[in-house]
The first five atom37 places (N, CA, C, CB, O) and aatype in JSON, in Angstrom:
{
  "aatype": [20, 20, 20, 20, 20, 20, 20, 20, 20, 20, 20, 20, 20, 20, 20, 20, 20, 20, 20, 20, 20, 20, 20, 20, 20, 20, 20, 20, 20, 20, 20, 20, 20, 20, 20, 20, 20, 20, 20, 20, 20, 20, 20, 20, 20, 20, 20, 20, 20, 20, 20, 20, 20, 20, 20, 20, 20, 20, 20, 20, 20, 20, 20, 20, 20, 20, 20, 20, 20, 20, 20, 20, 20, 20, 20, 20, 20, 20, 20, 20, 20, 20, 20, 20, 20, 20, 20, 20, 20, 20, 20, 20, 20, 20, 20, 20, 20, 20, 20, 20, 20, 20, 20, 20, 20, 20, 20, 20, 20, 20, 20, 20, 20, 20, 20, 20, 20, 20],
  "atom_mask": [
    [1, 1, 1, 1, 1],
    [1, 1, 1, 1, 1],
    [1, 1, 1, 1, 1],
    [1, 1, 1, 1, 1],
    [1, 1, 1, 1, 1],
    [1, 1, 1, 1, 1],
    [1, 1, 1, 1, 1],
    [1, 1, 1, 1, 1],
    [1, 1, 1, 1, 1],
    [1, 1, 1, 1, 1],
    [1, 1, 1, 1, 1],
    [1, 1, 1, 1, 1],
    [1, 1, 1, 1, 1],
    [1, 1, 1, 1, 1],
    [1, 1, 1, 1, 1],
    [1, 1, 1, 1, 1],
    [1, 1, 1, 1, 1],
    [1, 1, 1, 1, 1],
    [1, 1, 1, 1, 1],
    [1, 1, 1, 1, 1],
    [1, 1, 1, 1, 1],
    [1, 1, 1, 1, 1],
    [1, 1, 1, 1, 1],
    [1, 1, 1, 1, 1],
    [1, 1, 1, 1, 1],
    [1, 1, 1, 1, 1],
    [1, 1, 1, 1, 1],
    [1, 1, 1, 1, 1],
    [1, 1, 1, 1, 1],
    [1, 1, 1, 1, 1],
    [1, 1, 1, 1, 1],
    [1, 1, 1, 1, 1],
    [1, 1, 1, 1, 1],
    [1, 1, 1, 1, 1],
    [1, 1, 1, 1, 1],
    [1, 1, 1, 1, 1],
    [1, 1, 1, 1, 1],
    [1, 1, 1, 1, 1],
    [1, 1, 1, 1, 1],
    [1, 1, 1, 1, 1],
    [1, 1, 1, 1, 1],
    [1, 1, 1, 1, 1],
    [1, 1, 1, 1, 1],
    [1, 1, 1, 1, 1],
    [1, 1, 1, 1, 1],
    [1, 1, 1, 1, 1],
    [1, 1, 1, 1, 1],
    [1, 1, 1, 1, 1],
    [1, 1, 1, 1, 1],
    [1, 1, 1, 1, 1],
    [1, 1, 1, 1, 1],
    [1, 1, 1, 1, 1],
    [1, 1, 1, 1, 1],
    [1, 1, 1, 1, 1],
    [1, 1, 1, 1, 1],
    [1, 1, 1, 1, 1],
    [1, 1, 1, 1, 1],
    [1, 1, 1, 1, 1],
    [1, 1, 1, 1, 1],
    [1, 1, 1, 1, 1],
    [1, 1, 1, 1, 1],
    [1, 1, 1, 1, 1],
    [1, 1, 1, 1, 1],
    [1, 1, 1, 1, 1],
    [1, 1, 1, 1, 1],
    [1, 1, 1, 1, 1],
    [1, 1, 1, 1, 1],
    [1, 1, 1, 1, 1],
    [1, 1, 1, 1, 1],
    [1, 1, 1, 1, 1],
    [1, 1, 1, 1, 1],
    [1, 1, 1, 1, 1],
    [1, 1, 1, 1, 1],
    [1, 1, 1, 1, 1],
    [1, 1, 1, 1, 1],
    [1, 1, 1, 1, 1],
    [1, 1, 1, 1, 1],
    [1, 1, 1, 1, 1],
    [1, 1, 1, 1, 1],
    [1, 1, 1, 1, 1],
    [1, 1, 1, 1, 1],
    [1, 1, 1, 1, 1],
    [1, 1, 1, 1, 1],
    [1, 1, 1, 1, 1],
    [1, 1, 1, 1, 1],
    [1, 1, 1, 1, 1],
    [1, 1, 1, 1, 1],
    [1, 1, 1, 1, 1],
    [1, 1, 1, 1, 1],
    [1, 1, 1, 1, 1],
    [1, 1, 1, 1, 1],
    [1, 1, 1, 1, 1],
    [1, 1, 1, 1, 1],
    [1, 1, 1, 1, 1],
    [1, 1, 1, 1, 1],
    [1, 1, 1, 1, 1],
    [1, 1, 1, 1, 1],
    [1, 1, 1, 1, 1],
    [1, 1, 1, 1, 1],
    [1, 1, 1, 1, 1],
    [1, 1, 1, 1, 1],
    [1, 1, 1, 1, 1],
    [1, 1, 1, 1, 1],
    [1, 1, 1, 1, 1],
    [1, 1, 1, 1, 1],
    [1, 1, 1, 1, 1],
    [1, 1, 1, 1, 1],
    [1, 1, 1, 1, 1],
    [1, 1, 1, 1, 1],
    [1, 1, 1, 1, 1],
    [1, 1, 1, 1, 1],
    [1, 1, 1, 1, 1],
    [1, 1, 1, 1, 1],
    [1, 1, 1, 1, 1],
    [1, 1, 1, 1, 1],
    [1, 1, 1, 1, 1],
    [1, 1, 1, 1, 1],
    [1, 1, 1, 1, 1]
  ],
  "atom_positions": [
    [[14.16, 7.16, 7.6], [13.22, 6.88, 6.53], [12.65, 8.17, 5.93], [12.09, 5.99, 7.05], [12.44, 8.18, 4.72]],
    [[12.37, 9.24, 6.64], [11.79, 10.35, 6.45], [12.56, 11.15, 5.03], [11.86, 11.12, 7.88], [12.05, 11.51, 3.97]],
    [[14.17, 11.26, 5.58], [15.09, 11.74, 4.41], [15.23, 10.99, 3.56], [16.29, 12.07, 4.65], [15.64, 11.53, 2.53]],
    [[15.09, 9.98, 3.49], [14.63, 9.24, 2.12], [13.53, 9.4, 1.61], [14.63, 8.0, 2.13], [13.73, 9.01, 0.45]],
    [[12.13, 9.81, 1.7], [11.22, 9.98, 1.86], [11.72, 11.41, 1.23], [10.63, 9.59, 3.11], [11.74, 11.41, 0.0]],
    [[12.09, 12.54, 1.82], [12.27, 13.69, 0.58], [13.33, 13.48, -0.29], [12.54, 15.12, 1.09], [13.56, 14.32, -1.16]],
    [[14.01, 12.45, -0.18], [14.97, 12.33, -1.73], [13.91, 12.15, -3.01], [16.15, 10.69, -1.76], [14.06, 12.74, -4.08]],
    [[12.78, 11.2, -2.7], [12.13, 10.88, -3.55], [11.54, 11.94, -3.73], [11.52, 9.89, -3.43], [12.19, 12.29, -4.72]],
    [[10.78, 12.82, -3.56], [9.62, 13.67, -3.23], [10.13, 14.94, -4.2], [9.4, 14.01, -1.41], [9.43, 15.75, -4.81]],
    [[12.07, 14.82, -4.1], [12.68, 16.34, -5.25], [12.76, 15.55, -6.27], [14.41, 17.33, -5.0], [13.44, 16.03, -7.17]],
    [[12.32, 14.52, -6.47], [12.51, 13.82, -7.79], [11.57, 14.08, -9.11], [12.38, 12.4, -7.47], [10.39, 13.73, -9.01]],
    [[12.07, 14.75, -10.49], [11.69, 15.31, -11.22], [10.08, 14.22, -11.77], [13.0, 15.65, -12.11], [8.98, 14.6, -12.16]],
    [[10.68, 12.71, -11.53], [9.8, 11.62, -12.27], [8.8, 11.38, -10.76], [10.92, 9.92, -12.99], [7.59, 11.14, -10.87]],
    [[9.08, 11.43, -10.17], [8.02, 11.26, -8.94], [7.16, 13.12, -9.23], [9.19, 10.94, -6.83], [5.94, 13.12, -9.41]],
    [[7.77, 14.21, -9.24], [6.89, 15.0, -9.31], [5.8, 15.1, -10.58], [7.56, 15.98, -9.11], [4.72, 15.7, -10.52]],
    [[6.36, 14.33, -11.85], [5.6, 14.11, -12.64], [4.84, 12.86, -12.68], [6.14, 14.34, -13.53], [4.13, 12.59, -13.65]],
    [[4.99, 11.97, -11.51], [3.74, 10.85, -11.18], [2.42, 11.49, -10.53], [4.3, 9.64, -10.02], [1.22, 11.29, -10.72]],
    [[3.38, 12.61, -9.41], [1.95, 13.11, -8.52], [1.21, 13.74, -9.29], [2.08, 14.07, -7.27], [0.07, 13.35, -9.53]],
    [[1.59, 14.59, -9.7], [0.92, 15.45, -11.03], [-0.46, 14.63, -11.36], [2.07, 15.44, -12.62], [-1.57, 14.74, -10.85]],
    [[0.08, 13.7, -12.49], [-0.73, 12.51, -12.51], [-1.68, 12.2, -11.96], [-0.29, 11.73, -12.29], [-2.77, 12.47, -12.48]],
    [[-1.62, 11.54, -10.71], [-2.57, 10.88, -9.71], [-3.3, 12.3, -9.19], [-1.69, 9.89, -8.37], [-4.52, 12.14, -9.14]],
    [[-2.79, 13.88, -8.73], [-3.83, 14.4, -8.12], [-3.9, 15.61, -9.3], [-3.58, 14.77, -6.42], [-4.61, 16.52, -8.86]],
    [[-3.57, 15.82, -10.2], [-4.36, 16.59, -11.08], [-5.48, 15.69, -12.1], [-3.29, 17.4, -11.94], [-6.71, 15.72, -12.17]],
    [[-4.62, 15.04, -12.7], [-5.16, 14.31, -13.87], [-6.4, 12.98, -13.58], [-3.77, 13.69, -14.58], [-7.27, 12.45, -14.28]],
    [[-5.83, 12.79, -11.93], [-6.95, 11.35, -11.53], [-6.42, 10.4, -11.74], [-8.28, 11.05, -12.26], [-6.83, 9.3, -11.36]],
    [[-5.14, 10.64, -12.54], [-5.01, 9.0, -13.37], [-4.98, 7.86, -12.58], [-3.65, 8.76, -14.21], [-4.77, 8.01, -11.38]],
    [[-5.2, 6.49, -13.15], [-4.32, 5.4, -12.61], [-3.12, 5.09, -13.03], [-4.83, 4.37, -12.68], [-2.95, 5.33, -14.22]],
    [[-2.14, 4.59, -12.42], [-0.63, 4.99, -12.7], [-0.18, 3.23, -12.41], [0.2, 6.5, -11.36], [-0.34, 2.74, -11.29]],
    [[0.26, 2.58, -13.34], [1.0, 1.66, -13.38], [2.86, 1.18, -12.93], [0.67, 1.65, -14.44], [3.61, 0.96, -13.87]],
    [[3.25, 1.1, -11.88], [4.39, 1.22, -11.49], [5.28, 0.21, -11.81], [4.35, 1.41, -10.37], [5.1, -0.83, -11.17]],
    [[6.13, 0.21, -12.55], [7.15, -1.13, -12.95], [8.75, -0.43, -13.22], [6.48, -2.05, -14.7], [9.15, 0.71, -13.43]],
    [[9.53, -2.06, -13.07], [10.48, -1.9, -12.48], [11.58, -1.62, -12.01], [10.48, -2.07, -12.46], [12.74, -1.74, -12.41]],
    [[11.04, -1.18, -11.0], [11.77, -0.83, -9.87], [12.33, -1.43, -8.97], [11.31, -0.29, -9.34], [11.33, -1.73, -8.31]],
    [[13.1, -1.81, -8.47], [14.05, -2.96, -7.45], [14.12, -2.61, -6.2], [15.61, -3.15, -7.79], [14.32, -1.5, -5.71]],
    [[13.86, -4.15, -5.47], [14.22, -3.95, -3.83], [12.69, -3.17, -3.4], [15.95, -2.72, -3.48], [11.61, -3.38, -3.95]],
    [[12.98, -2.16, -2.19], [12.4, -1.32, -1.72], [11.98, -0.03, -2.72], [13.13, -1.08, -0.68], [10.96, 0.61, -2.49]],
    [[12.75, 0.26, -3.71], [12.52, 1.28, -3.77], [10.66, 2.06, -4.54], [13.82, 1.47, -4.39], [10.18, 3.18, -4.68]],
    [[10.23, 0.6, -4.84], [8.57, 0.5, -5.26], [8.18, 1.29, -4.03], [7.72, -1.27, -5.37], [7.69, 2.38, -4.32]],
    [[8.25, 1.08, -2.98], [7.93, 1.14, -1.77], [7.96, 2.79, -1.14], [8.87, 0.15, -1.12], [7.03, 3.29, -0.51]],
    [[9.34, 3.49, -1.48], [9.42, 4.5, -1.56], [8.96, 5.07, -2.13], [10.01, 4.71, -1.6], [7.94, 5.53, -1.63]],
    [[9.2, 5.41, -3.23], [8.23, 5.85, -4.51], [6.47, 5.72, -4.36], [8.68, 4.77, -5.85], [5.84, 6.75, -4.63]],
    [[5.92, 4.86, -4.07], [4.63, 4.8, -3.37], [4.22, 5.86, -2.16], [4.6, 3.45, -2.83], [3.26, 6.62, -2.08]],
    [[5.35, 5.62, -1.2], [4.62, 6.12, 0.04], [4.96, 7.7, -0.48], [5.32, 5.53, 1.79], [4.15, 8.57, -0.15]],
    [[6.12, 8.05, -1.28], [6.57, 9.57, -1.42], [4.81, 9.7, -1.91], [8.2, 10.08, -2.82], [4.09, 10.45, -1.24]],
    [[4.33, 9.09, -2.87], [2.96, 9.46, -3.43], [1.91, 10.04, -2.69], [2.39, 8.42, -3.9], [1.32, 11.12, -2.7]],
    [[1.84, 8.43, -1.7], [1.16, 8.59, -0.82], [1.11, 9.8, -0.39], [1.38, 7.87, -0.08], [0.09, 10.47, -0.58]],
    [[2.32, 10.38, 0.36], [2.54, 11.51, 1.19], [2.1, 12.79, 0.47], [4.0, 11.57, 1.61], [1.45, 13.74, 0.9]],
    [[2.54, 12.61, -0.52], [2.02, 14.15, -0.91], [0.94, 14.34, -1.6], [2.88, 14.89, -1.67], [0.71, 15.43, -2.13]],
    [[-0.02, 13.11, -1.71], [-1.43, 13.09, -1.99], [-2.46, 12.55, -0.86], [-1.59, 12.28, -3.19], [-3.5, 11.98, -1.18]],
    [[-2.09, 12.76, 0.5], [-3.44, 12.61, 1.39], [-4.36, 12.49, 1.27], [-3.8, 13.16, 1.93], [-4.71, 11.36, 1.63]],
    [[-5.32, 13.25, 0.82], [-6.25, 13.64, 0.19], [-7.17, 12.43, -0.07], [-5.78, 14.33, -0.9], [-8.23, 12.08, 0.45]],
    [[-6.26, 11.79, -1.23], [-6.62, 10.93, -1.79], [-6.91, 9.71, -0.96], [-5.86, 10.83, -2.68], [-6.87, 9.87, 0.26]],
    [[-7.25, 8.32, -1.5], [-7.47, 6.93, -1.34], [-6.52, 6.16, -2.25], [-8.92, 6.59, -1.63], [-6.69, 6.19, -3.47]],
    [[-5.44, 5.43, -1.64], [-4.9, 4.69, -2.63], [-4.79, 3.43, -2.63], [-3.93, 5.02, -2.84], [-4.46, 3.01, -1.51]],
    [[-4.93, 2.52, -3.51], [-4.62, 0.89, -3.6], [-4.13, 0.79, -4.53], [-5.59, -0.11, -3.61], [-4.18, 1.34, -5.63]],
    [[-3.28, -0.4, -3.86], [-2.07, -0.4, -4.51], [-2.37, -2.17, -4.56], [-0.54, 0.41, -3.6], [-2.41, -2.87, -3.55]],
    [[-2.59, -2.7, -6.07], [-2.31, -4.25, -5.96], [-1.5, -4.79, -6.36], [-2.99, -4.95, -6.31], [-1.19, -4.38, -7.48]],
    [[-0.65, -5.98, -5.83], [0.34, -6.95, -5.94], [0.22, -8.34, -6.54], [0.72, -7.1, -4.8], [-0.74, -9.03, -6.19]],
    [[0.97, -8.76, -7.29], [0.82, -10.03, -7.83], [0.52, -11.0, -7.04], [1.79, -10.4, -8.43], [-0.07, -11.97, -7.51]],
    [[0.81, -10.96, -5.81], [1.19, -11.93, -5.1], [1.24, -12.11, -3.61], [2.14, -12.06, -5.49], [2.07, -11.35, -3.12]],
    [[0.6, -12.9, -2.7], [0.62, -12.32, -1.22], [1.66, -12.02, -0.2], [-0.02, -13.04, -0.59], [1.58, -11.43, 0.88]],
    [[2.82, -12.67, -0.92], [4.1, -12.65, -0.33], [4.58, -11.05, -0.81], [5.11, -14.01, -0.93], [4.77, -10.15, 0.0]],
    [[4.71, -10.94, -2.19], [4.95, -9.51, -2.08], [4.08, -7.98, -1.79], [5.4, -9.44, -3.1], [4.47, -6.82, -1.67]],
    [[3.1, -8.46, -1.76], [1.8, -7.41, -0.89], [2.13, -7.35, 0.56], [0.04, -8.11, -0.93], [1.77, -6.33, 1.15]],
    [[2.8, -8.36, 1.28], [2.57, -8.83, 2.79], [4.41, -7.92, 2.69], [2.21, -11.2, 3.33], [4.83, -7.32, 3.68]],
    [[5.0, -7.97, 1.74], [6.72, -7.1, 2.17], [6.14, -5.28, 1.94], [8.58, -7.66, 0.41], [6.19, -4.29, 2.68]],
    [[5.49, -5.57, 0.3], [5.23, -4.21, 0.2], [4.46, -3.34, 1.76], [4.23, -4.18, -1.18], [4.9, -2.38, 2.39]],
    [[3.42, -4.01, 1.94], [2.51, -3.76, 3.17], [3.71, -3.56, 4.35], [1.31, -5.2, 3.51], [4.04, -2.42, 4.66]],
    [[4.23, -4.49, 4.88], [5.5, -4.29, 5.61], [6.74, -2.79, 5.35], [6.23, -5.72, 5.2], [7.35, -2.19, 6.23]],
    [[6.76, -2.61, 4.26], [7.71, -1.56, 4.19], [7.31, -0.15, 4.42], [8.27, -1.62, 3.0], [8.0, 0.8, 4.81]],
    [[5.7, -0.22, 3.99], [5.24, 1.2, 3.97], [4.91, 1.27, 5.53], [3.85, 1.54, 2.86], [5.03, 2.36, 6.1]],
    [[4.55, 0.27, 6.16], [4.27, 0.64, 7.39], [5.11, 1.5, 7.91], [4.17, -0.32, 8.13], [4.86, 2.63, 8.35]],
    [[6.44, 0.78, 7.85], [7.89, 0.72, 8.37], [8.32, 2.37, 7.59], [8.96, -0.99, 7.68], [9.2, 3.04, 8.13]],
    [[7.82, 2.74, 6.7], [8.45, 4.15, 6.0], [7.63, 5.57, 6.86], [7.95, 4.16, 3.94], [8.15, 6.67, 7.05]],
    [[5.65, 4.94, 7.46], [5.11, 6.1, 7.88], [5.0, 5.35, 9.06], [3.87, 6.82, 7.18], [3.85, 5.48, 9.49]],
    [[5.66, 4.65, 9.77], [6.34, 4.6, 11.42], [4.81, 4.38, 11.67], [7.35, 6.25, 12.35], [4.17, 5.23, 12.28]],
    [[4.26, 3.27, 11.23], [2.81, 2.62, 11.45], [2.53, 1.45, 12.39], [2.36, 2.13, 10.18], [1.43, 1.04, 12.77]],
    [[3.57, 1.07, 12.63], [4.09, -0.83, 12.76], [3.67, -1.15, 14.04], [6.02, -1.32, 12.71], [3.41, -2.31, 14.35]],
    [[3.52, 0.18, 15.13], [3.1, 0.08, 16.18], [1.92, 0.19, 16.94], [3.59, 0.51, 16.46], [1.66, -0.24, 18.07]],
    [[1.24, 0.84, 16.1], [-0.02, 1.77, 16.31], [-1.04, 0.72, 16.46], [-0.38, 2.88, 15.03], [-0.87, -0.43, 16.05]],
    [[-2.49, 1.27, 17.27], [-3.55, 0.61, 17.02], [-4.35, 0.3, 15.61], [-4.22, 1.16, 17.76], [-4.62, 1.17, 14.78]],
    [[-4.64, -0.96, 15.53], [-4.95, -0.73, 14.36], [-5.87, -0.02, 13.3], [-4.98, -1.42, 14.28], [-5.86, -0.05, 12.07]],
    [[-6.95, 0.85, 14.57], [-7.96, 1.64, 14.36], [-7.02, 2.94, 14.13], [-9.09, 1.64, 15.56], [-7.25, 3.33, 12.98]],
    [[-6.39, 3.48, 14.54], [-5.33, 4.76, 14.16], [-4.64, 4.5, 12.88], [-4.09, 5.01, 15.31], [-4.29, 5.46, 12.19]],
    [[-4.34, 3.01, 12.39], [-3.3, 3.0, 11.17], [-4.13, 3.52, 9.85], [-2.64, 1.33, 10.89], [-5.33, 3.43, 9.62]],
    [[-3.15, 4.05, 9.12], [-3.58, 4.82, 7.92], [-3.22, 3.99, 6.56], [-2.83, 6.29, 7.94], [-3.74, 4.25, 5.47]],
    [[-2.45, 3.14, 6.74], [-2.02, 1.73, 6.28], [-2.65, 0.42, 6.08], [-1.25, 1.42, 6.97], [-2.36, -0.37, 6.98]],
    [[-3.29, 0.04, 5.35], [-4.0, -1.22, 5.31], [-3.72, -2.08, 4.61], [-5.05, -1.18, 5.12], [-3.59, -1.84, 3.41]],
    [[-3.56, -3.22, 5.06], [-3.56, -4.69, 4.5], [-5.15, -5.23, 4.44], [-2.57, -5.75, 5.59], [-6.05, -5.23, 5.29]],
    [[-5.09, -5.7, 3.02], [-6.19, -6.38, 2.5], [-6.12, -7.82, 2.11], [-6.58, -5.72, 1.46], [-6.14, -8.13, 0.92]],
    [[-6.0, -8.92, 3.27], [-5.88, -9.93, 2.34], [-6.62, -10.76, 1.59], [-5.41, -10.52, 2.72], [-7.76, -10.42, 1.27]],
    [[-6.12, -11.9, 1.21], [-7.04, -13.14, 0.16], [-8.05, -13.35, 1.15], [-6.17, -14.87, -0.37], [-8.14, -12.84, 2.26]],
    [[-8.88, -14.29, 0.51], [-10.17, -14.84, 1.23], [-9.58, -16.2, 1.15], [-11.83, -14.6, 0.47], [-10.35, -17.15, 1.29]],
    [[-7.98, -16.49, 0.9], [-7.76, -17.9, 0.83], [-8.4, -19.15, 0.72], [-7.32, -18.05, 1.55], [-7.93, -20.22, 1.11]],
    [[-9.9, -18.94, -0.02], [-10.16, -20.25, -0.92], [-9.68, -20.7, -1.74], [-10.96, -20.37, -1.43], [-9.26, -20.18, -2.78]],
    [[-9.65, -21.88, -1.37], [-8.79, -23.01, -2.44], [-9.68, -23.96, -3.19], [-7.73, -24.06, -1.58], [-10.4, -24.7, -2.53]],
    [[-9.69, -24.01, -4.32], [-10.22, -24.34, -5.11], [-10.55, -26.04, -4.79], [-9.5, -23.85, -6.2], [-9.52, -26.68, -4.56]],
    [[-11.87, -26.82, -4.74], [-12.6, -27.93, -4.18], [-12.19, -27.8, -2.38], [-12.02, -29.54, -5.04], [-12.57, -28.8, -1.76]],
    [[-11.63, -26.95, -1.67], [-11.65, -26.99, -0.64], [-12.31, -25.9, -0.19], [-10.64, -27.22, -0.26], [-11.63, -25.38, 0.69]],
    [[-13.59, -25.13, -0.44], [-14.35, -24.32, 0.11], [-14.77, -24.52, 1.52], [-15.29, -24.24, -0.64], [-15.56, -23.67, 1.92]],
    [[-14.53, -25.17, 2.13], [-14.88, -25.23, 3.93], [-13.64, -24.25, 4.55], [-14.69, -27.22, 4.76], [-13.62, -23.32, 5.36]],
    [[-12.52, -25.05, 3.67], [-10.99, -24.07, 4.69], [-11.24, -22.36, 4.34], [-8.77, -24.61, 3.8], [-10.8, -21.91, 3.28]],
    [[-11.8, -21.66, 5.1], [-11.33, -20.21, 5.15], [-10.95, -19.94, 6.39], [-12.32, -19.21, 4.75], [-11.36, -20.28, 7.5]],
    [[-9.93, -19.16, 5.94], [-9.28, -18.18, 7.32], [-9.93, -17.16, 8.17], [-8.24, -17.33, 6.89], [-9.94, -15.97, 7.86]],
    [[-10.31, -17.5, 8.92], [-11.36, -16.38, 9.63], [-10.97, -15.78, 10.49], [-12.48, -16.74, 10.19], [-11.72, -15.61, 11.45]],
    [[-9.27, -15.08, 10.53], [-8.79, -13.76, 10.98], [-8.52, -13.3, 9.25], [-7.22, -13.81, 12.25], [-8.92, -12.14, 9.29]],
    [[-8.27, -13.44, 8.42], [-8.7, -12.5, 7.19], [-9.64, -12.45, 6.91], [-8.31, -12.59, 6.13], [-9.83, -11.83, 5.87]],
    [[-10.75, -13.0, 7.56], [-12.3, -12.72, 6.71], [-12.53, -11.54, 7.92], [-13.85, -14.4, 6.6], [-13.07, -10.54, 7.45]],
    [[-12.22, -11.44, 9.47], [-12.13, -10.64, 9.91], [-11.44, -9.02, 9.33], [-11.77, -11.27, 10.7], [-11.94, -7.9, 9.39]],
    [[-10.33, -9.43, 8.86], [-9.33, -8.62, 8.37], [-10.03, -7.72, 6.84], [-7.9, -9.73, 8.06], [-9.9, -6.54, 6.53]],
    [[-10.59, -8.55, 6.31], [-10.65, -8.27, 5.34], [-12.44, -6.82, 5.81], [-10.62, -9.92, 4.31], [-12.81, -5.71, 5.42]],
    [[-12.72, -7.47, 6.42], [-14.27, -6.87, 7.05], [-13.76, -5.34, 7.32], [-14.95, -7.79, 8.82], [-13.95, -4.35, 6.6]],
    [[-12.95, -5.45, 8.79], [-11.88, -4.01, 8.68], [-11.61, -3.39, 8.29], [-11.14, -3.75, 8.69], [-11.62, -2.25, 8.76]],
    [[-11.18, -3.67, 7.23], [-10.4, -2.77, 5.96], [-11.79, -2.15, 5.3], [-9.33, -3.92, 4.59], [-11.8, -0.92, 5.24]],
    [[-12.83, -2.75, 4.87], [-13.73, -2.36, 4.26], [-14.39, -1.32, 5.08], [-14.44, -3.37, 3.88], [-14.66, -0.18, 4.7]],
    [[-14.68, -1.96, 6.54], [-15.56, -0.78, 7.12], [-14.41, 0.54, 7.43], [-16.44, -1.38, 8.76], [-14.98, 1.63, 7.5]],
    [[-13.26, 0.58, 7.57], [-12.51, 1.76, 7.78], [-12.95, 2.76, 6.12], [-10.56, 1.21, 8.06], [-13.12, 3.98, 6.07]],
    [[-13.04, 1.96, 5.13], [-12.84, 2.78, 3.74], [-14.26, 3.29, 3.56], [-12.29, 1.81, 2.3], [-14.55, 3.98, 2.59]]
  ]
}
């Protein structure tokens, strides 16, 4: 994963994204891109902007829950405690609309986590 990880990183359009995000501040809109390679392209970001704080949002929980899955899987996260991971999943508060009693309360946990780590 790593050498994939610098394929992206000599890439003329990834060096002119980072640019972007840690000179300029910007927010940077990412579209498409196929498969994994969103994923790459992200974490290459990630990687060479530490520094920073990044969120990254998804249409959708299924593809937040692969994206979330891949980056783990790219900075070898998948194992770790979850107080050490540098990786975070943020999910829904899964209310459903006239069913306000059903919430999930390992993501309201989850979601608590994420906040107090940031």
């Amino acid at each position: 994963m790593k050498e994939l990880l610098k394929v992206y990183s000599h890439n003329q359009k990834y060096v002119d994204l980072l640019r972007r995000i840690t000179v300029n501040h910007s927010r940077v809109n990412i579209q498409s891109l196929a498969g994994s390679s969103m994923s790459f392209c992200v974490a290459a970001c990630m990687d060479g902007s530490r520094e920073f704080t990044h969120l990254i949002v998804l249409p959708d929980k299924e593809r937040a829950a692969y994206f979330y899955n891949d980056i783990e899987q790219i900075f070898s996260e998948q194992d770790l405690d979850y107080s050490k991971k540098n990786v975070l999943f943020y999910p829904s508060s899964y209310k459903l609309p006239y069913q306000v009693e059903d919430i999930d309360n390992a993501n309201i946990l989850l979601r608590a986590e994420v906040l107090n780590r940031l």
